[in-house]
mmCIF file of the N, C-alpha and C atoms, coordinates in Angstrom:
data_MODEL
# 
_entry.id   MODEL 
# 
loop_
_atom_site.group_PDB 
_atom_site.id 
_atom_site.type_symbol 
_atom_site.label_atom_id 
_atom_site.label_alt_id 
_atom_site.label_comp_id 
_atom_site.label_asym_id 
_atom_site.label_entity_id 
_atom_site.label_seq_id 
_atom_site.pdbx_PDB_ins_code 
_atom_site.Cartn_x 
_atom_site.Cartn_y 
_atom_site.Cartn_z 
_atom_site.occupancy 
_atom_site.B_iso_or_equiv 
_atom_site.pdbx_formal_charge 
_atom_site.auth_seq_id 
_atom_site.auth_comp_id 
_atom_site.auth_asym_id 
_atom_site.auth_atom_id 
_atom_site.pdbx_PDB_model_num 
ATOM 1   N N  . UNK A 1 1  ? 10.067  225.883 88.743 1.00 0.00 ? 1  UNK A N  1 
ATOM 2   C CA . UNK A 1 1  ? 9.471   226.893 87.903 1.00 0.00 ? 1  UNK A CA 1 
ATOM 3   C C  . UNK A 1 1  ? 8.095   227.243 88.457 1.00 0.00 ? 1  UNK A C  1 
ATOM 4   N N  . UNK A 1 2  ? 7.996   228.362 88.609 1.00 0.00 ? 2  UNK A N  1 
ATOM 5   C CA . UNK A 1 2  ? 6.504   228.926 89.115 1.00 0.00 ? 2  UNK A CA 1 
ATOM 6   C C  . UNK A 1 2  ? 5.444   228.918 88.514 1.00 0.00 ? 2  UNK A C  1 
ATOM 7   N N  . UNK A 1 3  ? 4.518   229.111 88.500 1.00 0.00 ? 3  UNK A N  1 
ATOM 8   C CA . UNK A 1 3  ? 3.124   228.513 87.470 1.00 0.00 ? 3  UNK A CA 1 
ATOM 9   C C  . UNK A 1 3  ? 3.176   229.653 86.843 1.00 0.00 ? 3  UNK A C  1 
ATOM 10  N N  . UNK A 1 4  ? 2.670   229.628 85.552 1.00 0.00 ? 4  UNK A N  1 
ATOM 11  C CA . UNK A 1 4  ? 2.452   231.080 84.724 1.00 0.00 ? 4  UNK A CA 1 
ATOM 12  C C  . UNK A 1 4  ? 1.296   230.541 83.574 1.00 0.00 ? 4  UNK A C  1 
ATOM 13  N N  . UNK A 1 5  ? 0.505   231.440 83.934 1.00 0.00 ? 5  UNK A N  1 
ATOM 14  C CA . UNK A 1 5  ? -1.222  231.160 83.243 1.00 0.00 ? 5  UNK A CA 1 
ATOM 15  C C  . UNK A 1 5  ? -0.608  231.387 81.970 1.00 0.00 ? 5  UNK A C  1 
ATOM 16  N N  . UNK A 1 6  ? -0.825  230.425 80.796 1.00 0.00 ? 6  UNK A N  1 
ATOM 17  C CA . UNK A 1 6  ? -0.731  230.475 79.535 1.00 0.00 ? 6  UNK A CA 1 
ATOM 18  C C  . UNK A 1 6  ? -1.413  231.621 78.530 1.00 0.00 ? 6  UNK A C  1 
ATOM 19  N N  . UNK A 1 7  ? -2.473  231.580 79.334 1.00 0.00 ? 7  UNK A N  1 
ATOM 20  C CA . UNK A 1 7  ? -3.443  232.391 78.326 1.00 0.00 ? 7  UNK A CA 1 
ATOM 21  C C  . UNK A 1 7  ? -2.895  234.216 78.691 1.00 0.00 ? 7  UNK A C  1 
ATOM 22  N N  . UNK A 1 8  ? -2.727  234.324 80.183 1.00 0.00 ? 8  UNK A N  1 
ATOM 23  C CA . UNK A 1 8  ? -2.349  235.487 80.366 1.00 0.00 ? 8  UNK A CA 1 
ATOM 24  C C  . UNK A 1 8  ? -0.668  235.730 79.288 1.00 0.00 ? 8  UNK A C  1 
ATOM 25  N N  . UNK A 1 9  ? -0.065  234.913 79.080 1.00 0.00 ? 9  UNK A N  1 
ATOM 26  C CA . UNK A 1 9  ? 1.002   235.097 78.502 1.00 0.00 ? 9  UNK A CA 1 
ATOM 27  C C  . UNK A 1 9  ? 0.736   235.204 76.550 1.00 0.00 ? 9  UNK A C  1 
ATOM 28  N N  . UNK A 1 10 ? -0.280  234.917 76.614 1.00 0.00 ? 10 UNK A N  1 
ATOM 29  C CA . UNK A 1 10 ? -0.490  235.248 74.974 1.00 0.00 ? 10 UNK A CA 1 
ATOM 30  C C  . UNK A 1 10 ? -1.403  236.221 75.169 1.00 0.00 ? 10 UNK A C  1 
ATOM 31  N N  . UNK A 1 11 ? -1.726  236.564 75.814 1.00 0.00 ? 11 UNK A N  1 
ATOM 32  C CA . UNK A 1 11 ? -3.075  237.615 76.026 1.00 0.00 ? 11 UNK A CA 1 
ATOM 33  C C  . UNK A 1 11 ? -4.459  237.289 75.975 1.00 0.00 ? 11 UNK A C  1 
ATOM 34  N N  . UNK A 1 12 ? -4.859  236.389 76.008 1.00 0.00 ? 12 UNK A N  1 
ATOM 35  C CA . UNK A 1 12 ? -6.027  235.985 75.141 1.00 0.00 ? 12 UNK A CA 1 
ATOM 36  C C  . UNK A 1 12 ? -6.918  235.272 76.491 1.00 0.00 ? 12 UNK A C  1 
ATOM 37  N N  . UNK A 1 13 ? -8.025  235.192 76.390 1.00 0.00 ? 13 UNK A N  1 
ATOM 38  C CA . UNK A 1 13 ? -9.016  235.069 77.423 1.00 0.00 ? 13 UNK A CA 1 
ATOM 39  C C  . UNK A 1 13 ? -9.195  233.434 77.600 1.00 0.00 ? 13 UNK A C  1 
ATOM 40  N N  . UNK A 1 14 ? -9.772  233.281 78.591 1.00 0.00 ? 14 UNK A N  1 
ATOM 41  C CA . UNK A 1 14 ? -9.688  231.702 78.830 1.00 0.00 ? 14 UNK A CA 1 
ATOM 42  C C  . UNK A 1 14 ? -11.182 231.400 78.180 1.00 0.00 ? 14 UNK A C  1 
ATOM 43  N N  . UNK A 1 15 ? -10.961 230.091 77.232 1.00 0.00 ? 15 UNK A N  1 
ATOM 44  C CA . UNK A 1 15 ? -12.059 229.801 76.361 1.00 0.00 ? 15 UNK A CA 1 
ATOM 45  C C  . UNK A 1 15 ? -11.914 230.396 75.234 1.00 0.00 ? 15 UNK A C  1 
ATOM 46  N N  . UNK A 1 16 ? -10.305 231.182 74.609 1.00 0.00 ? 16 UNK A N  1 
ATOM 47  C CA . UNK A 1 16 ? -10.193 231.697 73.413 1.00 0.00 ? 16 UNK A CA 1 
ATOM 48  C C  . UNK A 1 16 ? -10.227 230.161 72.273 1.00 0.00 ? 16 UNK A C  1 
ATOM 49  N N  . UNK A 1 17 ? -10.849 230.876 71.423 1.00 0.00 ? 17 UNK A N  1 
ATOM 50  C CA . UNK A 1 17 ? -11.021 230.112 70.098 1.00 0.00 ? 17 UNK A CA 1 
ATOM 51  C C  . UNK A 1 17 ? -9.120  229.152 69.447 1.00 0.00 ? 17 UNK A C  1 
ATOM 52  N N  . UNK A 1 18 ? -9.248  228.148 68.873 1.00 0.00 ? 18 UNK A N  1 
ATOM 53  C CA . UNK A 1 18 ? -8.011  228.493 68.021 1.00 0.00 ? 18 UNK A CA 1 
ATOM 54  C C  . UNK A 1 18 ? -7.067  229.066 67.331 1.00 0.00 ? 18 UNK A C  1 
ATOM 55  N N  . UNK A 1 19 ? -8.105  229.737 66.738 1.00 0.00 ? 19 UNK A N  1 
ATOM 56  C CA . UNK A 1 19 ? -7.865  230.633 65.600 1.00 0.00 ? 19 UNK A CA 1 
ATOM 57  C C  . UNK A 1 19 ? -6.736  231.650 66.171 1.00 0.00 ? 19 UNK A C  1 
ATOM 58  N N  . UNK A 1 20 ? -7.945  232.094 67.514 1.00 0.00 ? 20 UNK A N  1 
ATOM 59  C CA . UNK A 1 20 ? -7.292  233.794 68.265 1.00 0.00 ? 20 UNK A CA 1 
ATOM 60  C C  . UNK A 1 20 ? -5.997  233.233 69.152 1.00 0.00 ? 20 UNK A C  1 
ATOM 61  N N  . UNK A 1 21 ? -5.803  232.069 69.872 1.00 0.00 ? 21 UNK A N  1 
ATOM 62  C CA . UNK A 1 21 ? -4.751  231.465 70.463 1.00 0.00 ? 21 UNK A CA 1 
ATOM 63  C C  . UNK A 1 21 ? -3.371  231.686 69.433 1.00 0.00 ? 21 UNK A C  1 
ATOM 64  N N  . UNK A 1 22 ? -4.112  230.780 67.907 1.00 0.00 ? 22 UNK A N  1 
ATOM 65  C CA . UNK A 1 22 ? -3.206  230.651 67.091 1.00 0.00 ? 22 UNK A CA 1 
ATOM 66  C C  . UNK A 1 22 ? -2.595  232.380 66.076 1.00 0.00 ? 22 UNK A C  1 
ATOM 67  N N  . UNK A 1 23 ? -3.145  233.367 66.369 1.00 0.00 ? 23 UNK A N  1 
ATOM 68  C CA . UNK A 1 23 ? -3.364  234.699 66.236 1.00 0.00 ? 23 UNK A CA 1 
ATOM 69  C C  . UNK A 1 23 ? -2.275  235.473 66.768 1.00 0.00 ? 23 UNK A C  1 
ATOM 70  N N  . UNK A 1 24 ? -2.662  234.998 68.288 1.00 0.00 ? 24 UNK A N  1 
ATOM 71  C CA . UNK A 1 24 ? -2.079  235.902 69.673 1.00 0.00 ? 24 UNK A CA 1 
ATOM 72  C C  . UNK A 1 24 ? -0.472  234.985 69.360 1.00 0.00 ? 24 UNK A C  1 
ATOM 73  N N  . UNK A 1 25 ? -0.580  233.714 69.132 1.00 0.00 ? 25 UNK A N  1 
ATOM 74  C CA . UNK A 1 25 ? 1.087   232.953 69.213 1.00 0.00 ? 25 UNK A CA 1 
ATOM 75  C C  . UNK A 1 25 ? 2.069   233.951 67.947 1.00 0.00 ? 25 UNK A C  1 
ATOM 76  N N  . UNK A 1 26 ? 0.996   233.774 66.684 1.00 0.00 ? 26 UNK A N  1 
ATOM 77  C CA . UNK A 1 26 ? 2.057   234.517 65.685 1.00 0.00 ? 26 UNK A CA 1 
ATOM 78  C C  . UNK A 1 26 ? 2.569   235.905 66.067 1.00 0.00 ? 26 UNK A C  1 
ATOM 79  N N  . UNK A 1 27 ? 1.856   236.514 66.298 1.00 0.00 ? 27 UNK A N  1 
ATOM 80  C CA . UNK A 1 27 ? 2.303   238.183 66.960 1.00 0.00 ? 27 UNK A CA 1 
ATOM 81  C C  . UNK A 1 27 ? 3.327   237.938 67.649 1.00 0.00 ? 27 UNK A C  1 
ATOM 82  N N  . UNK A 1 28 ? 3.326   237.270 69.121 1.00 0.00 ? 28 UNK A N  1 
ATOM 83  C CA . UNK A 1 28 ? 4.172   237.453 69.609 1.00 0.00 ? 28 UNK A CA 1 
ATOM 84  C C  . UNK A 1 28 ? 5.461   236.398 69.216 1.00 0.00 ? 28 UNK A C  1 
ATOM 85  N N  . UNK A 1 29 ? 5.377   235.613 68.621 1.00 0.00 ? 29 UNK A N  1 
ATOM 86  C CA . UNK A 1 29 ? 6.729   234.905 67.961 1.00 0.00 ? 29 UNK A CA 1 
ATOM 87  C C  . UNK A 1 29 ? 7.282   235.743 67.203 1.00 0.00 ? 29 UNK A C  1 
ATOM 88  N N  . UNK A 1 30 ? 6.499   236.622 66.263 1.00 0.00 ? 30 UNK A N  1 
ATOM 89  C CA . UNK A 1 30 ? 7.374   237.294 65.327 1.00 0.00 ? 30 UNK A CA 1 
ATOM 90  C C  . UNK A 1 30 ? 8.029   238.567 66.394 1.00 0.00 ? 30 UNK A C  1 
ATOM 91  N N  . UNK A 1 31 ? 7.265   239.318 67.268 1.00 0.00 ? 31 UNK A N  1 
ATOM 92  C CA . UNK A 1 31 ? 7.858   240.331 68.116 1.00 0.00 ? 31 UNK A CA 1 
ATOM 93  C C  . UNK A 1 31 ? 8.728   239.714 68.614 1.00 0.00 ? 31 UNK A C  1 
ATOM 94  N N  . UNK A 1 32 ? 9.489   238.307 69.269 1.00 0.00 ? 32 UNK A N  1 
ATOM 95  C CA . UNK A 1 32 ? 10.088  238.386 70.320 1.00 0.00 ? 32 UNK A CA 1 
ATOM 96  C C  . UNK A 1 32 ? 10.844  237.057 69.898 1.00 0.00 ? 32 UNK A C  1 
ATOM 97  N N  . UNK A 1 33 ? 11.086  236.691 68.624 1.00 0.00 ? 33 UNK A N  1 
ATOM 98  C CA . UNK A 1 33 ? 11.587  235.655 68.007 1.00 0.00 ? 33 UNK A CA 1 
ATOM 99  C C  . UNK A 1 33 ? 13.724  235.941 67.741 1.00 0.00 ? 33 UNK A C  1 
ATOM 100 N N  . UNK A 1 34 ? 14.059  234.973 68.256 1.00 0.00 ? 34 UNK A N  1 
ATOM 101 C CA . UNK A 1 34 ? 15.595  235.648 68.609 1.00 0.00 ? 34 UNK A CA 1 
ATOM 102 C C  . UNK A 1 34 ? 16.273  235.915 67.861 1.00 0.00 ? 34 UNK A C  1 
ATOM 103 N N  . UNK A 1 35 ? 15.697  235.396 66.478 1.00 0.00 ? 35 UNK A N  1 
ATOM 104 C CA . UNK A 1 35 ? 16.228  235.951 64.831 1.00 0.00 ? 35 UNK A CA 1 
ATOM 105 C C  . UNK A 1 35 ? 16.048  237.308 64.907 1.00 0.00 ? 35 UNK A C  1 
ATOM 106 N N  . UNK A 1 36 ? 15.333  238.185 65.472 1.00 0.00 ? 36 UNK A N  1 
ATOM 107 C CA . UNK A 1 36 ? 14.736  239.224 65.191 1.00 0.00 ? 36 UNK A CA 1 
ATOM 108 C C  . UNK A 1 36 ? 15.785  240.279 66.300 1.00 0.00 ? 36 UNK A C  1 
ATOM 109 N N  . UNK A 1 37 ? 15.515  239.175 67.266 1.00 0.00 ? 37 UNK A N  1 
ATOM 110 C CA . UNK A 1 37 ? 16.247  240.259 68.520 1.00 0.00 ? 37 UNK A CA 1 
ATOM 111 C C  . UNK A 1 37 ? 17.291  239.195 69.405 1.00 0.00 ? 37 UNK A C  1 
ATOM 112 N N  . UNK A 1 38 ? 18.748  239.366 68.666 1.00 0.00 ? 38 UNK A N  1 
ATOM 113 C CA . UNK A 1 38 ? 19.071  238.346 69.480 1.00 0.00 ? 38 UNK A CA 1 
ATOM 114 C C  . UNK A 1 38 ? 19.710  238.174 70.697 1.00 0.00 ? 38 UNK A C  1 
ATOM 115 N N  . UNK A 1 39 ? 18.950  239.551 71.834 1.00 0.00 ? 39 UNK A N  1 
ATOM 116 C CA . UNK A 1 39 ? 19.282  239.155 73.363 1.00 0.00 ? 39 UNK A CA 1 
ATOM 117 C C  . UNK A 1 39 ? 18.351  238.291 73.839 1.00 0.00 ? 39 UNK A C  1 
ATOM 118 N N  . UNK A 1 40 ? 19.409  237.266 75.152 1.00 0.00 ? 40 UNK A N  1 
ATOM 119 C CA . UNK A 1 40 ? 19.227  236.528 75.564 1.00 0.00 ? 40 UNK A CA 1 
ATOM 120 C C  . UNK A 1 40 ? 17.300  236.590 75.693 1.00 0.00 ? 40 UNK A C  1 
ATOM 121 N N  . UNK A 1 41 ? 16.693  237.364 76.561 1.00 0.00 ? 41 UNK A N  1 
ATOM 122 C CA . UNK A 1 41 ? 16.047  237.990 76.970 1.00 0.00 ? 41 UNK A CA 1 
ATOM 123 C C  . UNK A 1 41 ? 14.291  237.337 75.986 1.00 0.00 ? 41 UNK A C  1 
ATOM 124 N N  . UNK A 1 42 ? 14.813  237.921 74.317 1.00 0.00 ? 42 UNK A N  1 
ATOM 125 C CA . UNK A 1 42 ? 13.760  237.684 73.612 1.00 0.00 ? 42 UNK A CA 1 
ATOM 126 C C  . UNK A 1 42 ? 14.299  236.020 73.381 1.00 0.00 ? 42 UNK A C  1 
ATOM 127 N N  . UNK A 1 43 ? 14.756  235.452 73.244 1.00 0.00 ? 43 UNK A N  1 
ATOM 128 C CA . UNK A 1 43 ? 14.942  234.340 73.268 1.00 0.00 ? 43 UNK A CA 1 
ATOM 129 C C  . UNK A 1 43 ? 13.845  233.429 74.541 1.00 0.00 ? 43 UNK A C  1 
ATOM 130 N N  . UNK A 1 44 ? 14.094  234.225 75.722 1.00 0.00 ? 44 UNK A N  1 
ATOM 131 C CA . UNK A 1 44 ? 13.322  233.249 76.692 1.00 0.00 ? 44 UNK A CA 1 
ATOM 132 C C  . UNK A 1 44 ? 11.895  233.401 76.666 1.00 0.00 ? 44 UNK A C  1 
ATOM 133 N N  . UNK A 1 45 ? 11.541  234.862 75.976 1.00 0.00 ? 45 UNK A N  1 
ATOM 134 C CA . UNK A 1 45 ? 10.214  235.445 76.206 1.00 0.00 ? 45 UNK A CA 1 
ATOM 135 C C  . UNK A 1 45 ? 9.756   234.063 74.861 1.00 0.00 ? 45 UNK A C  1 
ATOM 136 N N  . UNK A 1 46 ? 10.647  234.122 73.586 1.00 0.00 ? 46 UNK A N  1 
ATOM 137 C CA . UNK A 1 46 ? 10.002  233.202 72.525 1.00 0.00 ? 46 UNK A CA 1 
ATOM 138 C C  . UNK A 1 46 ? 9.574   231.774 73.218 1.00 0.00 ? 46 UNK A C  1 
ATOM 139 N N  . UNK A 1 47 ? 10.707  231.391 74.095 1.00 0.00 ? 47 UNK A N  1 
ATOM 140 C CA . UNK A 1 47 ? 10.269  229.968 74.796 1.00 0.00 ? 47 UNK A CA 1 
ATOM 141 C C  . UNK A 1 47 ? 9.014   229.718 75.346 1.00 0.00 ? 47 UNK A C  1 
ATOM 142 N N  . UNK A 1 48 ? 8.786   231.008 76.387 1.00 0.00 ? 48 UNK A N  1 
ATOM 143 C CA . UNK A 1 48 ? 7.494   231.077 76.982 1.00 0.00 ? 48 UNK A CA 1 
ATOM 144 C C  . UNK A 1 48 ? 5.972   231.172 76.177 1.00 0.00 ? 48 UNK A C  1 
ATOM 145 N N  . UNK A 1 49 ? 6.377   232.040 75.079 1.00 0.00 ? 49 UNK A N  1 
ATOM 146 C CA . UNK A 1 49 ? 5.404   232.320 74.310 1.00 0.00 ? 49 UNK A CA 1 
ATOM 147 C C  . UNK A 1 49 ? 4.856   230.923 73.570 1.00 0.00 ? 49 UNK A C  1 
ATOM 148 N N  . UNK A 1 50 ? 6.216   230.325 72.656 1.00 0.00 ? 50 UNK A N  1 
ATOM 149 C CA . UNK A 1 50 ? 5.977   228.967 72.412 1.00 0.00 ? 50 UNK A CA 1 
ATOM 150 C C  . UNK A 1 50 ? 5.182   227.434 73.685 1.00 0.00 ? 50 UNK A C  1 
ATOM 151 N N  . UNK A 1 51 ? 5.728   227.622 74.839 1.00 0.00 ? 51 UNK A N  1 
ATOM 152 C CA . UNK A 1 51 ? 5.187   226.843 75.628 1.00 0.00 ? 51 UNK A CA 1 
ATOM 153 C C  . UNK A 1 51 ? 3.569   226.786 76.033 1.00 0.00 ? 51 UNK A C  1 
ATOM 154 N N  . UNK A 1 52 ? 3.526   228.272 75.983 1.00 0.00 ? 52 UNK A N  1 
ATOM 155 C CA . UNK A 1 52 ? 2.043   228.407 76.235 1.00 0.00 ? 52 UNK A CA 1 
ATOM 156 C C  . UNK A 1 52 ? 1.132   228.172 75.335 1.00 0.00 ? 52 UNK A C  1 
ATOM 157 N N  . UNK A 1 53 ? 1.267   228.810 74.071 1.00 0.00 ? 53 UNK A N  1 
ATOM 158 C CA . UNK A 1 53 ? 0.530   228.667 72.687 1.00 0.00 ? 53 UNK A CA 1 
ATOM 159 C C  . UNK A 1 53 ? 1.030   226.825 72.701 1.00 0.00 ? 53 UNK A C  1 
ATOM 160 N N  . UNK A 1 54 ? 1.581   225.905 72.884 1.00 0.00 ? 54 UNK A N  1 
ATOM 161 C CA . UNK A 1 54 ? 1.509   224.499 72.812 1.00 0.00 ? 54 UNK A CA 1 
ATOM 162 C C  . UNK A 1 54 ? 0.424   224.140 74.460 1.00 0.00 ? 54 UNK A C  1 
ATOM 163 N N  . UNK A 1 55 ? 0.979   224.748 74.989 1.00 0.00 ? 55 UNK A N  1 
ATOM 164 C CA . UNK A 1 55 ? -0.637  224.494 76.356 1.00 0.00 ? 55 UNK A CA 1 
ATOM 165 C C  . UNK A 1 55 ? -1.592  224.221 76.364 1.00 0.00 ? 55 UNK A C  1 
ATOM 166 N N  . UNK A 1 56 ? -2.082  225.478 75.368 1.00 0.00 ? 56 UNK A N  1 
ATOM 167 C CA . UNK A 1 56 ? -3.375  225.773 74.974 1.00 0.00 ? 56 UNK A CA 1 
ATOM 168 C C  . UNK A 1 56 ? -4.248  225.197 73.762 1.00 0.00 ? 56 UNK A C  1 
ATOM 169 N N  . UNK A 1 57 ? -3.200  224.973 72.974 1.00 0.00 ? 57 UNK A N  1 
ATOM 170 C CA . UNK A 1 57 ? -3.542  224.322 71.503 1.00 0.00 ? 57 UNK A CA 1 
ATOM 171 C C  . UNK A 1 57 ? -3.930  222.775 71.991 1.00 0.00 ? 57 UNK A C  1 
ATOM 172 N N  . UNK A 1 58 ? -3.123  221.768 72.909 1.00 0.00 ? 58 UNK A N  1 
ATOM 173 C CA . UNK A 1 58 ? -3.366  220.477 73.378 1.00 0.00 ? 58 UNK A CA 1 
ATOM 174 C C  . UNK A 1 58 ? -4.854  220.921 73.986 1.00 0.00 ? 58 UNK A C  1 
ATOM 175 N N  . UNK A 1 59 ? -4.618  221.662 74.707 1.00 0.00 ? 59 UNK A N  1 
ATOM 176 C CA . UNK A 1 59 ? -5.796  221.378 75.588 1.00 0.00 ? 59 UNK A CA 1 
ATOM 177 C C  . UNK A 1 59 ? -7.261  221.773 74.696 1.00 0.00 ? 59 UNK A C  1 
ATOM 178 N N  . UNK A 1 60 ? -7.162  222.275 73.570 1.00 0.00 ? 60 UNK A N  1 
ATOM 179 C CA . UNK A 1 60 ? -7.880  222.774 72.835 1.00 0.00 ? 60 UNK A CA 1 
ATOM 180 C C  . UNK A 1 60 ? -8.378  221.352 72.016 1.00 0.00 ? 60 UNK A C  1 
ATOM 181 N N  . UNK A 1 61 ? -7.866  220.970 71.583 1.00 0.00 ? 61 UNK A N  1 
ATOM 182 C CA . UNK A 1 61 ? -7.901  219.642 70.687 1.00 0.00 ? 61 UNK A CA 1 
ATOM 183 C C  . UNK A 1 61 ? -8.165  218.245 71.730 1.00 0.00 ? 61 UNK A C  1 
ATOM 184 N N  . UNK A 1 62 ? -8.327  218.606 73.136 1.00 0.00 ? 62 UNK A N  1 
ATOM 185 C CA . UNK A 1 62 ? -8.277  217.249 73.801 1.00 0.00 ? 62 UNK A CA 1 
ATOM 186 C C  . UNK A 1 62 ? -10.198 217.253 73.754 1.00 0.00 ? 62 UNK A C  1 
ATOM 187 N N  . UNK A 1 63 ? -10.707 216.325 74.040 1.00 0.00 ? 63 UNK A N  1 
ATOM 188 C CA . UNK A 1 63 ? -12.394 216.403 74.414 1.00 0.00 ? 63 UNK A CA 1 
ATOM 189 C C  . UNK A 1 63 ? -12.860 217.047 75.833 1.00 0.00 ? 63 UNK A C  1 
ATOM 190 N N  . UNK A 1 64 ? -11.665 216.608 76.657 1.00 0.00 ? 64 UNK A N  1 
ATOM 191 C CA . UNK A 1 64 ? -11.937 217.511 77.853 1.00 0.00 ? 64 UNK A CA 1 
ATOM 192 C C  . UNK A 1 64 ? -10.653 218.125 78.116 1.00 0.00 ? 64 UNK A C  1 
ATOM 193 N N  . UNK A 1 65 ? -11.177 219.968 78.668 1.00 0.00 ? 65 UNK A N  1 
ATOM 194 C CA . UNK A 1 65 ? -10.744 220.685 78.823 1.00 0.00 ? 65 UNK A CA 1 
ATOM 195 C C  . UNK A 1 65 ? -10.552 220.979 80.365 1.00 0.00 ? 65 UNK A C  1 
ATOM 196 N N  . UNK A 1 66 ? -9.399  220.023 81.198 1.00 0.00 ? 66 UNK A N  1 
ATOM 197 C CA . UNK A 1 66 ? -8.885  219.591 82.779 1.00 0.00 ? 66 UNK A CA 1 
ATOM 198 C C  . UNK A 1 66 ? -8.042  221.427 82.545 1.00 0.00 ? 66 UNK A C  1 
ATOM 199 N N  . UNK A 1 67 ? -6.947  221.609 81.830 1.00 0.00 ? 67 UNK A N  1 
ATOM 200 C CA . UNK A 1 67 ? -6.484  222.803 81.942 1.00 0.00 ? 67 UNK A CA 1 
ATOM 201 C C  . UNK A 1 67 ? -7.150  223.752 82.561 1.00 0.00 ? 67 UNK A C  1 
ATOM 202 N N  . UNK A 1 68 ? -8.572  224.126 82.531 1.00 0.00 ? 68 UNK A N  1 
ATOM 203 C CA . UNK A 1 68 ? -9.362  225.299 82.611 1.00 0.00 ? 68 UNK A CA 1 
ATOM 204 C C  . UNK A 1 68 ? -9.914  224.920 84.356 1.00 0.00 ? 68 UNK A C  1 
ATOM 205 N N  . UNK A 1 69 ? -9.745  223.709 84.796 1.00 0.00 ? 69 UNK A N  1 
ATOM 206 C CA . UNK A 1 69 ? -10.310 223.630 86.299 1.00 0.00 ? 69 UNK A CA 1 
ATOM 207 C C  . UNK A 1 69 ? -9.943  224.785 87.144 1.00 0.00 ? 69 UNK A C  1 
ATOM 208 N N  . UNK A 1 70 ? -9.805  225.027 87.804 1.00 0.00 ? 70 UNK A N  1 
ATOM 209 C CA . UNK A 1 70 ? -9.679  225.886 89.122 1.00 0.00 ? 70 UNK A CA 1 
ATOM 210 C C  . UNK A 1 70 ? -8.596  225.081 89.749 1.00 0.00 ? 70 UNK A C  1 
ATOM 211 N N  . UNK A 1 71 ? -7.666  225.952 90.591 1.00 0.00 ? 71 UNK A N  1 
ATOM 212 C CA . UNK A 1 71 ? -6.061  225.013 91.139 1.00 0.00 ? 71 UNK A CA 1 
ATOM 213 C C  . UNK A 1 71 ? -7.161  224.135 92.386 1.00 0.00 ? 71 UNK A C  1 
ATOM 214 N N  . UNK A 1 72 ? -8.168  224.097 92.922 1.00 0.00 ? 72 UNK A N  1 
ATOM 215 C CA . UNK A 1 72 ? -8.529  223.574 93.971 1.00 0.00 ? 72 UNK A CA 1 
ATOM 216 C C  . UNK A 1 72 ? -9.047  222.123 93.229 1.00 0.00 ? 72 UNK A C  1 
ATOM 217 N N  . UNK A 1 73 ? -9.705  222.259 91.855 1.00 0.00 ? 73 UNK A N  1 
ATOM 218 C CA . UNK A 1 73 ? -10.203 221.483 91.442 1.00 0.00 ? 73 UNK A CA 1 
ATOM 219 C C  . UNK A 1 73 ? -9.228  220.419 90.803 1.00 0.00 ? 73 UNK A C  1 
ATOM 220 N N  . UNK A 1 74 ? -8.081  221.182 90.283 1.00 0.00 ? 74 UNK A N  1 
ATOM 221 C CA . UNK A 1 74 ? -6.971  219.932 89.692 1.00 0.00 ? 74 UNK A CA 1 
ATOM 222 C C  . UNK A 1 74 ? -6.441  219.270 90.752 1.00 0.00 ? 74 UNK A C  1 
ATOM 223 N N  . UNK A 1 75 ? -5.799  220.234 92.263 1.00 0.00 ? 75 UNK A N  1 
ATOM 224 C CA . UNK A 1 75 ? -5.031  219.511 93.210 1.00 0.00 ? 75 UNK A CA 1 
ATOM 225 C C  . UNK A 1 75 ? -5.798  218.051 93.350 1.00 0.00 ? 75 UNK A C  1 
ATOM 226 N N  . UNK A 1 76 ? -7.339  218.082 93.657 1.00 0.00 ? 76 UNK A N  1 
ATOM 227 C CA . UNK A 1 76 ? -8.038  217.158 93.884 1.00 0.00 ? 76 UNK A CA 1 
ATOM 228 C C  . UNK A 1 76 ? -8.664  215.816 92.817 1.00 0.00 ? 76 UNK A C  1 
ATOM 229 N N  . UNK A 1 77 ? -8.193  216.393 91.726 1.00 0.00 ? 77 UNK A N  1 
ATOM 230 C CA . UNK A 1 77 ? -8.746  215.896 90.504 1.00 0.00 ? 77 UNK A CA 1 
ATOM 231 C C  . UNK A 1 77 ? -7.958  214.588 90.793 1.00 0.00 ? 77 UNK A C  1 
ATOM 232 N N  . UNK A 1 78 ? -8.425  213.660 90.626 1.00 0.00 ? 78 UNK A N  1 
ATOM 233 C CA . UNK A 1 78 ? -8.265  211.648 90.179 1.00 0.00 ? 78 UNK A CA 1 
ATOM 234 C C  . UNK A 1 78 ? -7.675  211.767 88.683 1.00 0.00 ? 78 UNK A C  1 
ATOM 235 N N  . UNK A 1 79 ? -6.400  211.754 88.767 1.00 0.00 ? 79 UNK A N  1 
ATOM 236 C CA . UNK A 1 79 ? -6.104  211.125 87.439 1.00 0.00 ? 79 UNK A CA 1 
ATOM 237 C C  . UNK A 1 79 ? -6.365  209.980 86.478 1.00 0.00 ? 79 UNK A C  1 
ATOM 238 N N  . UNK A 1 80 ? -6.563  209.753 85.303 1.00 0.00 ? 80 UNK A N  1 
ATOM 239 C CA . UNK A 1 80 ? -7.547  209.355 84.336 1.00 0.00 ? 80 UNK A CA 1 
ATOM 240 C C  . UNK A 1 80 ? -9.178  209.126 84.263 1.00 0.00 ? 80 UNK A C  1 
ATOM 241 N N  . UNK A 1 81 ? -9.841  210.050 85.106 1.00 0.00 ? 81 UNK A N  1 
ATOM 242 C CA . UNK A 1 81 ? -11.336 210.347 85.374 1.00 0.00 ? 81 UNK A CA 1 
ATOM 243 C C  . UNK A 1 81 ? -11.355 211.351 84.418 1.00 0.00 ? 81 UNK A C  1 
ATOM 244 N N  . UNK A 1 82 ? -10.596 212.252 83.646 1.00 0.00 ? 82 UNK A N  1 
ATOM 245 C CA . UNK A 1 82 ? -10.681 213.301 82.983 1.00 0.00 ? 82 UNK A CA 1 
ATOM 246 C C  . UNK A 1 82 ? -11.855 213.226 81.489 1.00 0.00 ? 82 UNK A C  1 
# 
């Protein structure tokens, strides 16, 4: 699976609040939720939408925020120094 920026997939800017994370998730669950629309299609978009809005919410609630490094800075990052 190819990397796909979370935040670009809810829309919402990096360093968005909870609130607006938790904002941007309801919109698009209800647009693209497979009760609503049930090709395959909105089904996967709900998965994605769900995966990311759970991305962001962990990383939101952790004390440090490793998600937001730069890909140069995680490749290199020491796991449990976080």
């Amino acid at each position: 699976m190819a990397y796909e920026d979370p935040y670009a997939v809810l829309g919402v800017q990096k360093g968005a609040s909870k609130k607006e994370v938790q904002k941007a998730f309801r919109e698009l669950a209800f647009k693209h939720h497979p009760d609503k629309d049930p090709s395959l299609e909105a089904a996967q978009r709900f998965q994605r939408v769900s995966r990311a809005a759970t991305t962001i919410l962990k990383e939101v609630s952790t004390p440090c925020n490793c998600y937001d490094l730069s890909l140069e800075a995680v490749t290199s990052h020491k796991l449990g120094k976080c």
